[in-house]
C-alpha positions, 0 to 999 in steps of 0.5 A: 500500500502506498501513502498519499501525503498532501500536508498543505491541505491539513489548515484547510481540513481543520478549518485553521486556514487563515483568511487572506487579507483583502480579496485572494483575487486582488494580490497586494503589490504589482508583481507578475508572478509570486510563488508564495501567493501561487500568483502564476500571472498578473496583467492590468485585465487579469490573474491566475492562481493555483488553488491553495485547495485543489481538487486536482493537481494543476488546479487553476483559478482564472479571474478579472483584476477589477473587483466584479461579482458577475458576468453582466459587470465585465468590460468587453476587454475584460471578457475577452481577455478571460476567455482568451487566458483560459484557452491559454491555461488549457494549453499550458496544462496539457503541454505539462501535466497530460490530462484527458479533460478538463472541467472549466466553470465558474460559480456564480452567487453563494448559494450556486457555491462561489466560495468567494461571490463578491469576486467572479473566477473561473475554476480550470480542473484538469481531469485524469481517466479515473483520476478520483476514486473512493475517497472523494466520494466518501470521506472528502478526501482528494489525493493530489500526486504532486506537491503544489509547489513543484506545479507552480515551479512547472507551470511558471514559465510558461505563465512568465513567457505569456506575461512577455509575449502574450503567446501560450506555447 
C-alpha cells in the first residue's frame, strides 16, 4: 500500500486556514508572478492562481483584476481577455501535466457555491481517466500526486513567457 501525503491541505481540513487579507483575487503589490501567493500571472485585465485547495493537481483559478461579482459587470476587454487566458491555461496544462479533460466553470452567487461571490473566477480542473476514486466520494478526501509547489515551479514559465509575449506555447 502506498501513502498519499498532501500536508498543505491539513489548515484547510481543520478549518485553521487563515483568511487572506483583502480579496485572494486582488494580490497586494504589482508583481507578475509570486510563488508564495501561487500568483502564476498578473496583467492590468487579469490573474491566475493555483488553488491553495485543489481538487486536482494543476488546479487553476482564472479571474478579472477589477473587483466584479458577475458576468453582466465585465468590460468587453475584460471578457475577452478571460476567455482568451483560459484557452491559454488549457494549453499550458496539457503541454505539462497530460490530462484527458478538463472541467472549466465558474460559480456564480453563494448559494450556486462561489466560495468567494463578491469576486467572479473561473475554476480550470484538469481531469485524469479515473483520476478520483473512493475517497472523494466518501470521506472528502482528494489525493493530489504532486506537491503544489513543484506545479507552480512547472507551470511558471510558461505563465512568465505569456506575461512577455502574450503567446501560450
Amino acid at each position: 500500500m502506498k501513502t498519499l501525503w498532501t500536508p498543505w491541505r491539513m489548515e484547510h481540513v481543520l478549518g485553521s486556514a487563515g483568511q487572506p487579507e483583502g480579496c485572494l483575487f486582488e494580490p497586494k503589490g504589482n508583481a507578475a508572478q509570486d510563488p508564495a501567493i501561487l500568483l502564476l500571472y498578473r496583467s492590468r485585465l487579469l490573474v491566475v492562481l493555483l488553488n491553495r485547495f485543489p481538487y486536482a493537481n494543476g488546479h487553476l483559478l482564472v479571474a478579472p483584476a477589477r473587483h466584479v461579482a458577475d458576468l453582466d459587470n465585465l468590460r468587453e476587454d475584460e471578457r475577452s481577455a478571460l476567455m482568451d487566458m483560459l484557452a491559454d491555461c488549457t494549453a499550458i496544462l496539457r503541454n505539462h501535466l497530460r490530462p484527458d479533460g478538463f472541467n472549466i466553470g465558474l460559480n456564480i452567487g453563494r448559494v450556486a457555491g462561489a466560495g468567494i461571490a463578491d469576486h467572479l473566477h473561473f475554476h480550470i480542473v484538469p481531469r485524469w481517466q479515473d483520476d478520483h476514486n473512493f475517497m472523494t466520494v466518501c470521506a472528502e478526501i482528494r489525493a493530489i500526486p504532486q506537491h503544489i509547489q513543484h506545479t507552480f515551479d512547472l507551470l511558471a514559465p510558461d505563465f512568465r513567457r505569456l506575461l512577455k509575449t502574450g503567446e501560450a506555447p
